[in-house]
N, CA, C and O atoms as a GROMACS GRO file, in nm:
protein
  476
    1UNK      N    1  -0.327   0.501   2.640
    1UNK     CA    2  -0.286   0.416   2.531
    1UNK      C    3  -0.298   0.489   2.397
    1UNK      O    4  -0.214   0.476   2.308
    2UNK      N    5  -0.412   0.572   2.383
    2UNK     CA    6  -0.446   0.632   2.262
    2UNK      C    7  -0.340   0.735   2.252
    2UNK      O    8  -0.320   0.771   2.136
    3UNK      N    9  -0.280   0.784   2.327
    3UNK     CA   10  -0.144   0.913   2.328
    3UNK      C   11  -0.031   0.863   2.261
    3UNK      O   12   0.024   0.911   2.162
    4UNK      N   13   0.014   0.718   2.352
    4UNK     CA   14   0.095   0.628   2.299
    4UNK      C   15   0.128   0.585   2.209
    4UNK      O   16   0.248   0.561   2.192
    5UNK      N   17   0.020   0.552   2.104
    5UNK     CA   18  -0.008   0.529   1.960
    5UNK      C   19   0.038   0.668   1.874
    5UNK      O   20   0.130   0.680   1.792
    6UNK      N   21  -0.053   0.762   1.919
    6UNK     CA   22  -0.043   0.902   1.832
    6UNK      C   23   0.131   0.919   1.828
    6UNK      O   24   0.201   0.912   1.728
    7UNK      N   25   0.166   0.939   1.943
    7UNK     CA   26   0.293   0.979   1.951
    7UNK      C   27   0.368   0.865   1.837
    7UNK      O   28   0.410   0.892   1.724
    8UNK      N   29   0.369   0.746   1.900
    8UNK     CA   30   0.426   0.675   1.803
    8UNK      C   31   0.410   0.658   1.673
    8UNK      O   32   0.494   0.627   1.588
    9UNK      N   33   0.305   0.680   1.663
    9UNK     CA   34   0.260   0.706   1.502
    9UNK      C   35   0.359   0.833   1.430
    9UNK      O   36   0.457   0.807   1.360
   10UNK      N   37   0.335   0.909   1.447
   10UNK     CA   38   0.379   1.071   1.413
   10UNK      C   39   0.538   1.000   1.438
   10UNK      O   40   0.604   1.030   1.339
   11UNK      N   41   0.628   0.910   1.542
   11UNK     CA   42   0.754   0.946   1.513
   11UNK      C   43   0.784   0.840   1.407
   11UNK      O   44   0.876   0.877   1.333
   12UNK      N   45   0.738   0.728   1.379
   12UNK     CA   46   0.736   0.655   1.270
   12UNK      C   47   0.715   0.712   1.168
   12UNK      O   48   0.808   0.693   1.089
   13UNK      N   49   0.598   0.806   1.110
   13UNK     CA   50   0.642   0.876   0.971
   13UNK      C   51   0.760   0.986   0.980
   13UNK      O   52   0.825   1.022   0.882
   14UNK      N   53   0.780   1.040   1.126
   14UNK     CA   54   0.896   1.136   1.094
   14UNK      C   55   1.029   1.072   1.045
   14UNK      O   56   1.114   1.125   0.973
   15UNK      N   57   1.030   0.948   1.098
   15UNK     CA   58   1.192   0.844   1.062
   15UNK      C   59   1.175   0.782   0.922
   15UNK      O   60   1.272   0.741   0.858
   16UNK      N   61   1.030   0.774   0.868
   16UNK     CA   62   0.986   0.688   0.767
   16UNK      C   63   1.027   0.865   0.648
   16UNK      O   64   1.053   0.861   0.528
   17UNK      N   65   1.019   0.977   0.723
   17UNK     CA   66   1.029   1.095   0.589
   17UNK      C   67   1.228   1.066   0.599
   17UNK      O   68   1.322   1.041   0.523
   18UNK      N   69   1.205   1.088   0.731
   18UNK     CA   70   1.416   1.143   0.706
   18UNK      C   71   1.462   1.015   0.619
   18UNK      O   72   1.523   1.041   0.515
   19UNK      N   73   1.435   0.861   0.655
   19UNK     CA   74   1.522   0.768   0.599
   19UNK      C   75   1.428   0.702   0.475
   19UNK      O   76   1.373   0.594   0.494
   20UNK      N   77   1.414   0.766   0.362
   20UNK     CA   78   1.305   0.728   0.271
   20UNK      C   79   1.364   0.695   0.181
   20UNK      O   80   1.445   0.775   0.133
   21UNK      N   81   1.343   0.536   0.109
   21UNK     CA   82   1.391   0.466   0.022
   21UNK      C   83   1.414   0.533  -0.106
   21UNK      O   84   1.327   0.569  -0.185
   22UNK      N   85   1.581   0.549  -0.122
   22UNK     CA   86   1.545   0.600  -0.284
   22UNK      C   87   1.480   0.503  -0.406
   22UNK      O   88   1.538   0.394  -0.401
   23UNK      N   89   1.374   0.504  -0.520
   23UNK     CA   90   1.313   0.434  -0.614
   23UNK      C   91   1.422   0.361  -0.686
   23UNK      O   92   1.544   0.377  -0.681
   24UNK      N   93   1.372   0.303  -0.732
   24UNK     CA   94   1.455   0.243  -0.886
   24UNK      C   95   1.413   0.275  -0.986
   24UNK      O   96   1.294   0.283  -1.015
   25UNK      N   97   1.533   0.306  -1.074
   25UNK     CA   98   1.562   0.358  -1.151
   25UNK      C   99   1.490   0.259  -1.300
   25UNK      O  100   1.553   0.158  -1.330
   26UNK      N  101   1.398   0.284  -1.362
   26UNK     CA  102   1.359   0.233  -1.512
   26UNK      C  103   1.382   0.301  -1.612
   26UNK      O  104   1.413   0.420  -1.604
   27UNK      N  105   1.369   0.230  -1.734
   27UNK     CA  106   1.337   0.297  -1.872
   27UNK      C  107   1.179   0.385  -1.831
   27UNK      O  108   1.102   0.355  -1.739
   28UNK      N  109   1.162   0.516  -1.944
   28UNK     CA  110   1.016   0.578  -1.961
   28UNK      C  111   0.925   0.471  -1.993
   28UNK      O  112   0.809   0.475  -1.952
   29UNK      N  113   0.968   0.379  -2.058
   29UNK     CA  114   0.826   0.287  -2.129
   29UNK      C  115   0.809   0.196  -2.030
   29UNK      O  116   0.696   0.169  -1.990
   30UNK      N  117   0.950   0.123  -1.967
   30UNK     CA  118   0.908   0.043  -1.862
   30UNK      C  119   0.830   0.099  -1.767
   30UNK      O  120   0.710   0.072  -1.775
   31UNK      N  121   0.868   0.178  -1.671
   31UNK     CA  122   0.754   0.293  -1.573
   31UNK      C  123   0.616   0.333  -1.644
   31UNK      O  124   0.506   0.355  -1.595
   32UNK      N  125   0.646   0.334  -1.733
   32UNK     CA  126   0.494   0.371  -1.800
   32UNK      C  127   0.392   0.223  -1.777
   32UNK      O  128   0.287   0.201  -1.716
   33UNK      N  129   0.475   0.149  -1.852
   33UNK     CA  130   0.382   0.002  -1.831
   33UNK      C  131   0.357  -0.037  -1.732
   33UNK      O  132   0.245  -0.085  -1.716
   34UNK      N  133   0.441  -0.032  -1.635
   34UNK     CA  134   0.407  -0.065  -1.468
   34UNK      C  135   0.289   0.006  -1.398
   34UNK      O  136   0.193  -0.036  -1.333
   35UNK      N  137   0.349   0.180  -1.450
   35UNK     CA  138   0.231   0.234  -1.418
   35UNK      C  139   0.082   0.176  -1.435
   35UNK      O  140   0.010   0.126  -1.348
   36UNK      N  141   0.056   0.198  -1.573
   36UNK     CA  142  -0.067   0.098  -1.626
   36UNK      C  143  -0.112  -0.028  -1.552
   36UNK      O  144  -0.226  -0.071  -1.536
   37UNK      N  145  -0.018  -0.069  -1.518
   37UNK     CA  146  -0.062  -0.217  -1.425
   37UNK      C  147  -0.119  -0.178  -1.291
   37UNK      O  148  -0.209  -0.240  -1.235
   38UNK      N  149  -0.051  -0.055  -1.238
   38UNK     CA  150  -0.112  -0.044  -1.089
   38UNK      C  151  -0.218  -0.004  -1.107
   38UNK      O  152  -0.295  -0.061  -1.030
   39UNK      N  153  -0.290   0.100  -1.197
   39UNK     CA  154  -0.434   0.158  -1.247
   39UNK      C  155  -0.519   0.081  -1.169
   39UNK      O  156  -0.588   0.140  -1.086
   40UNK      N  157  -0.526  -0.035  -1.179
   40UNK     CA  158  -0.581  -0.182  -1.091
   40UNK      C  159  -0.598  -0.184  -0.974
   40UNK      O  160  -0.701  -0.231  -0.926
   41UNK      N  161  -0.485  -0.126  -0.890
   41UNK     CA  162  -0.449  -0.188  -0.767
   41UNK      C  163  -0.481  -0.040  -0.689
   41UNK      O  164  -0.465   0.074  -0.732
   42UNK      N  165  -0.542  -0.093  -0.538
   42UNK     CA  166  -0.499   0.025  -0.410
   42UNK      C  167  -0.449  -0.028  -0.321
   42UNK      O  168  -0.469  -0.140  -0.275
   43UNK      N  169  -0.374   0.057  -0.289
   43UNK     CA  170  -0.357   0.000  -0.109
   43UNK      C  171  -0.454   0.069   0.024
   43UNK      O  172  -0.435   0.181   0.071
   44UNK      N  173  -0.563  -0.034   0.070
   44UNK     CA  174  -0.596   0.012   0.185
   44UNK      C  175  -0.513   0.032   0.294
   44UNK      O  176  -0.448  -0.070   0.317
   45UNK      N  177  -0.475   0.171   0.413
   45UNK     CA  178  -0.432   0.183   0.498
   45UNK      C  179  -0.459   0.258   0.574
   45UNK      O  180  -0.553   0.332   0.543
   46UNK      N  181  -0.400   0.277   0.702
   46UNK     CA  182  -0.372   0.384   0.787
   46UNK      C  183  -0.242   0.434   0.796
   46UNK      O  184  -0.144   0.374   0.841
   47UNK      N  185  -0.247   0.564   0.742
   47UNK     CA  186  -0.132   0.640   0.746
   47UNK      C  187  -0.016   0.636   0.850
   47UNK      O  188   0.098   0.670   0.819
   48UNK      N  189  -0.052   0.591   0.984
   48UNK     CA  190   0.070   0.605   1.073
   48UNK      C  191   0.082   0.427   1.115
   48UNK      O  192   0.174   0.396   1.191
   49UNK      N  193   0.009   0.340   1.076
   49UNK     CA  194   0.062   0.196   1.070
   49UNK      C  195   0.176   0.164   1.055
   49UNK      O  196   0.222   0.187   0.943
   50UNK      N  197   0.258   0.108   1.144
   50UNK     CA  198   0.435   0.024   1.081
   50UNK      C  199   0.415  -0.077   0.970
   50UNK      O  200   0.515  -0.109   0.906
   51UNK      N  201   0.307  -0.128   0.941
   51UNK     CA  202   0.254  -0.237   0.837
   51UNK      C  203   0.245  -0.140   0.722
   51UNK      O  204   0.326  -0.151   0.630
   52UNK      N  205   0.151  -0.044   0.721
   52UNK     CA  206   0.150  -0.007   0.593
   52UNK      C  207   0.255   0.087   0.600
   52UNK      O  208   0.258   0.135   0.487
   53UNK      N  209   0.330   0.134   0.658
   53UNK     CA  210   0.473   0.213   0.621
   53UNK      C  211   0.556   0.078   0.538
   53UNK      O  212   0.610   0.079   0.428
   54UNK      N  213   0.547   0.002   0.605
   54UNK     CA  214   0.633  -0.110   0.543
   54UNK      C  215   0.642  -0.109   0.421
   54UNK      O  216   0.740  -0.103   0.347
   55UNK      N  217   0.494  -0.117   0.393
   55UNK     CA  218   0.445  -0.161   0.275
   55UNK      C  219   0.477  -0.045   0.137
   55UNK      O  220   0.503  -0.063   0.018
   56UNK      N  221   0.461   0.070   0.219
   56UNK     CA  222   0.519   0.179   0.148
   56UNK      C  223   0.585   0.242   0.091
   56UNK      O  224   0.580   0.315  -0.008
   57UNK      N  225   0.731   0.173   0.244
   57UNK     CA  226   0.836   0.159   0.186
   57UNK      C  227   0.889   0.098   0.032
   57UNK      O  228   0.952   0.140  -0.065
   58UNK      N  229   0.818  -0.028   0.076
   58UNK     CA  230   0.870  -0.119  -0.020
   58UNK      C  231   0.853  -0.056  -0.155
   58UNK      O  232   0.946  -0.021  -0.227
   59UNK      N  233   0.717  -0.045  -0.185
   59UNK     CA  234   0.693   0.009  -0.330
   59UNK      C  235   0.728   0.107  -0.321
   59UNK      O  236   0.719   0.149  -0.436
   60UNK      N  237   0.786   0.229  -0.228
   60UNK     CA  238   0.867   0.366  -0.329
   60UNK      C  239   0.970   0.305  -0.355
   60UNK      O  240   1.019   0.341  -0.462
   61UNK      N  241   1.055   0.188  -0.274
   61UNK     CA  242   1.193   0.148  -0.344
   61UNK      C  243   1.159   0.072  -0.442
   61UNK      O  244   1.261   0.073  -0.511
   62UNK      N  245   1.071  -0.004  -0.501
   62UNK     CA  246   1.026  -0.041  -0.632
   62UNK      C  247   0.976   0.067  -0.716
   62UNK      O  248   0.920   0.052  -0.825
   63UNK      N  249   1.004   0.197  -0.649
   63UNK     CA  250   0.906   0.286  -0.740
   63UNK      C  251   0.766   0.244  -0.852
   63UNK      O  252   0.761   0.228  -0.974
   64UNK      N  253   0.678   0.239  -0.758
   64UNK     CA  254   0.518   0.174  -0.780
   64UNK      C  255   0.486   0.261  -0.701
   64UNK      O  256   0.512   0.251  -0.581
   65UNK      N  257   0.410   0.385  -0.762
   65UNK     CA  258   0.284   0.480  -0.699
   65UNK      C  259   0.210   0.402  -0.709
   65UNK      O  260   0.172   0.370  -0.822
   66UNK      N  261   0.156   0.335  -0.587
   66UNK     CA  262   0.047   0.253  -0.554
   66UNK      C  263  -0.081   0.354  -0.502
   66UNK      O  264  -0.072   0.430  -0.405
   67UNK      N  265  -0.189   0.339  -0.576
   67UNK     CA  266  -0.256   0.504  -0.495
   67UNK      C  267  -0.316   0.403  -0.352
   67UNK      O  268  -0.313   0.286  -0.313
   68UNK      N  269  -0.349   0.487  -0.326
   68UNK     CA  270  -0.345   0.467  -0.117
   68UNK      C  271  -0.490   0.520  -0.069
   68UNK      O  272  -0.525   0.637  -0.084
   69UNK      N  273  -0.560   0.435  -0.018
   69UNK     CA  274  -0.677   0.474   0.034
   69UNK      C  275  -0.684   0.427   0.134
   69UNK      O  276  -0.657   0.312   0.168
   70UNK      N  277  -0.751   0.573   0.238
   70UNK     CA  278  -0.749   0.635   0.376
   70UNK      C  279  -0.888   0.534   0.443
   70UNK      O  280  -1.001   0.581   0.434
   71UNK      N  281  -0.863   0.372   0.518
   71UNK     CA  282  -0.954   0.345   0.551
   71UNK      C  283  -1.035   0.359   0.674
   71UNK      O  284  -1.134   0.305   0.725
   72UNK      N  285  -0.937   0.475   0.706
   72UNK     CA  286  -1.039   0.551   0.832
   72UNK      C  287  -1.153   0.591   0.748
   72UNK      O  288  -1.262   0.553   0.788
   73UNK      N  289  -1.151   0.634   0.680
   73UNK     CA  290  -1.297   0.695   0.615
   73UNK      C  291  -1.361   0.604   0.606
   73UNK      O  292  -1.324   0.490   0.581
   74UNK      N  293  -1.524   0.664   0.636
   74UNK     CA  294  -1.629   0.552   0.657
   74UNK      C  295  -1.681   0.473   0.558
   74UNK      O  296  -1.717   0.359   0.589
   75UNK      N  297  -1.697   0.527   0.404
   75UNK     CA  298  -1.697   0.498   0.334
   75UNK      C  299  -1.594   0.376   0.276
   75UNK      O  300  -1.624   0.258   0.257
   76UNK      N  301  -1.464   0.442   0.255
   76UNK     CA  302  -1.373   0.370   0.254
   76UNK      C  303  -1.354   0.233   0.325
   76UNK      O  304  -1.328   0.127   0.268
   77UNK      N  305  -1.372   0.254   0.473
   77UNK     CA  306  -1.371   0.122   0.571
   77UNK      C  307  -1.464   0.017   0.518
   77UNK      O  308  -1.437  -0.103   0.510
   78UNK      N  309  -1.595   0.084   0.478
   78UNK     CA  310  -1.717  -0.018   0.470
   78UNK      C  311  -1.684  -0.079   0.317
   78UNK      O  312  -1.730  -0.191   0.295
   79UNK      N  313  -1.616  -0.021   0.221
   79UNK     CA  314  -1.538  -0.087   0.100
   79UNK      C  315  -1.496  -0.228   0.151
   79UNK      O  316  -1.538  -0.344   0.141
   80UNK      N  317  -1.376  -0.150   0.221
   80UNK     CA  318  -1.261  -0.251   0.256
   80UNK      C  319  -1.346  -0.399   0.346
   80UNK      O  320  -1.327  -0.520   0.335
   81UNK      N  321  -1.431  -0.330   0.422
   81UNK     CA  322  -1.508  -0.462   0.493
   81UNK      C  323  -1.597  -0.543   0.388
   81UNK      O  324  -1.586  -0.665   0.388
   82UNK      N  325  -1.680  -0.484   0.303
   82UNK     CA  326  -1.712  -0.538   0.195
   82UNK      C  327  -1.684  -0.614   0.115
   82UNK      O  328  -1.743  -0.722   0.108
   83UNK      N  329  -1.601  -0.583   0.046
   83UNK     CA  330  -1.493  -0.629  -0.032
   83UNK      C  331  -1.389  -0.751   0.008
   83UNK      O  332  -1.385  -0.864  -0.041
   84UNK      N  333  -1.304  -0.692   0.115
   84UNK     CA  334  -1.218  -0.819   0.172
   84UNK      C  335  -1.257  -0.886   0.290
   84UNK      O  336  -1.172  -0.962   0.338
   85UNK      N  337  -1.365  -0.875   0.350
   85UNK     CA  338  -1.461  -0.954   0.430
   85UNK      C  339  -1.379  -0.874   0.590
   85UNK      O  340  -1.399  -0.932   0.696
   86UNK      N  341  -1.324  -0.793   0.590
   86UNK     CA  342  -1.253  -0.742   0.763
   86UNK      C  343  -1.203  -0.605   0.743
   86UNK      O  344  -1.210  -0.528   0.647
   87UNK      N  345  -1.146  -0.594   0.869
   87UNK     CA  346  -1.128  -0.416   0.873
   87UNK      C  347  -1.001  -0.430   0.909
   87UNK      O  348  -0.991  -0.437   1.031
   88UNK      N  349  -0.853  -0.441   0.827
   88UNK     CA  350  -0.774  -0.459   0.813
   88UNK      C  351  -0.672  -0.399   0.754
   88UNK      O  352  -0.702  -0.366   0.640
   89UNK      N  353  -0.576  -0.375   0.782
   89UNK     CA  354  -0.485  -0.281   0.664
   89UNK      C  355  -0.328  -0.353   0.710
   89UNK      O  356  -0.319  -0.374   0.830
   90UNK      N  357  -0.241  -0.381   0.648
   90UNK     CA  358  -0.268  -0.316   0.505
   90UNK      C  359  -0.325  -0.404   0.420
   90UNK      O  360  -0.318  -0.525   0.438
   91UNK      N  361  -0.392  -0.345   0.313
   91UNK     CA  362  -0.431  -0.443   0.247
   91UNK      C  363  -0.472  -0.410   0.080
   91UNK      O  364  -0.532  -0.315   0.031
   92UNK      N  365  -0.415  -0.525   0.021
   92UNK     CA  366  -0.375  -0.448  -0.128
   92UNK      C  367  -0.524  -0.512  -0.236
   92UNK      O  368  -0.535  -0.632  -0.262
   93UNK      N  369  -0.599  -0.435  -0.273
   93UNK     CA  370  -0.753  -0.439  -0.370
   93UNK      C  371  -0.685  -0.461  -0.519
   93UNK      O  372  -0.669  -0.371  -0.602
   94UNK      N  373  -0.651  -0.593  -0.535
   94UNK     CA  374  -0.582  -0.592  -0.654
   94UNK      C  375  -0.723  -0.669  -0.779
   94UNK      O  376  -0.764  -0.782  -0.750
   95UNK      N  377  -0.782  -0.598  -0.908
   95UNK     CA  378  -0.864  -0.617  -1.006
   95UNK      C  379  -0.812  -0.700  -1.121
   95UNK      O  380  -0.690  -0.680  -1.119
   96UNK      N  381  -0.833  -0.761  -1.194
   96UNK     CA  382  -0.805  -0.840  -1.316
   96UNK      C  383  -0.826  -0.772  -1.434
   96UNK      O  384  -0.862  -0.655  -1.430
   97UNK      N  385  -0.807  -0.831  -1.542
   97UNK     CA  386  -0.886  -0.771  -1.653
   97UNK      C  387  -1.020  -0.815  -1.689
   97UNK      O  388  -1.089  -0.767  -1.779
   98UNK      N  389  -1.054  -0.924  -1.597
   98UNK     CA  390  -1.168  -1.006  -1.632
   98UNK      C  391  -1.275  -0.937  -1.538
   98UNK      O  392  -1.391  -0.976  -1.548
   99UNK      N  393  -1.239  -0.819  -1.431
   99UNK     CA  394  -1.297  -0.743  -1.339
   99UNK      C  395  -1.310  -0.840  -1.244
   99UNK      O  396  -1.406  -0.835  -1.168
  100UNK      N  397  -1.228  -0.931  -1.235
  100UNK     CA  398  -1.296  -1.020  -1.069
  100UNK      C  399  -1.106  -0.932  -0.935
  100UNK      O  400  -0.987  -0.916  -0.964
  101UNK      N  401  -1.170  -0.911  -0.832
  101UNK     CA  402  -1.117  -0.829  -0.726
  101UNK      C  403  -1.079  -0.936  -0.649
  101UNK      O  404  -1.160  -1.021  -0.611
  102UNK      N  405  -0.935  -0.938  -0.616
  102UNK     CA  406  -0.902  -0.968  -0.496
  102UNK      C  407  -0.841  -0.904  -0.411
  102UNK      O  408  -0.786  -0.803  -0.454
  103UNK      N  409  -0.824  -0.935  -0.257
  103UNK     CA  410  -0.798  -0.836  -0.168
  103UNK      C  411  -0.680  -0.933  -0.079
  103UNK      O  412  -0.700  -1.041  -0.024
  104UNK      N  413  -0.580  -0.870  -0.084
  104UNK     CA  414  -0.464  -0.904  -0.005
  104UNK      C  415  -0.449  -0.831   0.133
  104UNK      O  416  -0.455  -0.710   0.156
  105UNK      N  417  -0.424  -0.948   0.230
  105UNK     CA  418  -0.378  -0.891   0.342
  105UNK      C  419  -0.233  -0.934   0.370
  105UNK      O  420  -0.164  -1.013   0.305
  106UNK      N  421  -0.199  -0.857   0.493
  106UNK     CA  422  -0.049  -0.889   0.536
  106UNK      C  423   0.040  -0.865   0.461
  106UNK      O  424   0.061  -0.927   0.356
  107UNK      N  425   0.126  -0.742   0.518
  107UNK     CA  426   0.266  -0.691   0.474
  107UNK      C  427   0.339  -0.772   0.409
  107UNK      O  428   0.372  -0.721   0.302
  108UNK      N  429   0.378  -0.870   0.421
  108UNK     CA  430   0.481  -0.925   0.389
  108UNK      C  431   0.398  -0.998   0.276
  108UNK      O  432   0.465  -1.016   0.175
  109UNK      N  433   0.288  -1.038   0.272
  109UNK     CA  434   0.250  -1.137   0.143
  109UNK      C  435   0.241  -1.029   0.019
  109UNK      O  436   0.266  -1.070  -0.094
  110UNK      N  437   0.199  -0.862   0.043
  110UNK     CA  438   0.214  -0.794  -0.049
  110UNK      C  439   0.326  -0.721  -0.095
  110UNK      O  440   0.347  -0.655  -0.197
  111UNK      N  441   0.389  -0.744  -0.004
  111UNK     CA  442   0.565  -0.686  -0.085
  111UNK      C  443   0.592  -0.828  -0.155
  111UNK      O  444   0.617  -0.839  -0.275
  112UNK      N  445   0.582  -0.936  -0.066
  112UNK     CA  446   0.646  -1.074  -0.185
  112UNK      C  447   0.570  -1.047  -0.322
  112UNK      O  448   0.628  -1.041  -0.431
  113UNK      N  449   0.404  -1.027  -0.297
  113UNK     CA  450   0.391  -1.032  -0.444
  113UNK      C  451   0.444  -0.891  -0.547
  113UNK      O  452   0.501  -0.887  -0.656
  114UNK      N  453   0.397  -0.788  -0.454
  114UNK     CA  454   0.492  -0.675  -0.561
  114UNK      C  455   0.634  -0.713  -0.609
  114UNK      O  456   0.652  -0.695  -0.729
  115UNK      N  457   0.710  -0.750  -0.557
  115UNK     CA  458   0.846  -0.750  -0.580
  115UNK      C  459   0.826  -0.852  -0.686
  115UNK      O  460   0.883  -0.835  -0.794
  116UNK      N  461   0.721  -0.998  -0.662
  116UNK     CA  462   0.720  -1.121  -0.794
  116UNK      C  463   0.710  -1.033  -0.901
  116UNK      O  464   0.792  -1.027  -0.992
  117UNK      N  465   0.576  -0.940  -0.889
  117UNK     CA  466   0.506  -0.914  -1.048
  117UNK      C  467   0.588  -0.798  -1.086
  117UNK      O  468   0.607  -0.774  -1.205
  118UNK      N  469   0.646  -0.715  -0.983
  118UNK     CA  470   0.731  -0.567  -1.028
  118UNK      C  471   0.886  -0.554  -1.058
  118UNK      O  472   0.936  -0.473  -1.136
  119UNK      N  473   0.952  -0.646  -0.983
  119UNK     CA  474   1.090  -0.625  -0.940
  119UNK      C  475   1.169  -0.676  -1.052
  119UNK      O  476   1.292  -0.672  -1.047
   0.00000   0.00000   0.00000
């Protein structure tokens, strides 16, 4: 089973490099400000996940460098369990300005909200 995965993993990012969403296109100031907004945000994942490819997708075609943290790492994992109460990915660590953290799970609830607050 564990071969099965690997393999599949590895051909999912190879189809996820060849067919890779081109971004959208902004003004400098708009991208700049967006930028600033993600400063906030990570995405917990695993690199060869179809969930967080999804998710990946989505925001390079929103063009949102979302920075991306590797929750295989132990450190990292025990964040993510911390923090959003499970060991889950994908899952988006989104901060306030008031510093209170929330933690999103499920693909599809974090592209709906990227696309609300970005698109």
């Amino acid at each position: 089973m564990k071969v099965i995965r690997l393999v599949l993993g590895k051909l999912i990012l190879l189809l996820n490099a060849v067919f890779s969403p081109k971004p959208q296109q902004r003004s400098t100031e708009e991208q700049q400000r967006i930028d600033k907004e993600l400063e906030s945000m990570s995405l917990y994942q695993f690199e060869s996940c179809p969930f967080c490819v999804k998710v990946r997708r989505a925001a390079k075609k929103m063009n949102l460098p979302l920075e991306t943290v590797d929750a295989k790492k132990p450190d990292n994992e025990q964040a993510l369990i911390n923090g959003g109460g499970k060991r889950k990915v994908p899952c988006l660590r989104i901060e306030d300005e008031a510093g209170d953290v929330t933690w999103m799970y499920e693909s599809n609830d974090i592209i709906q909200y990227l696309e609300q607050r970005f698109a």
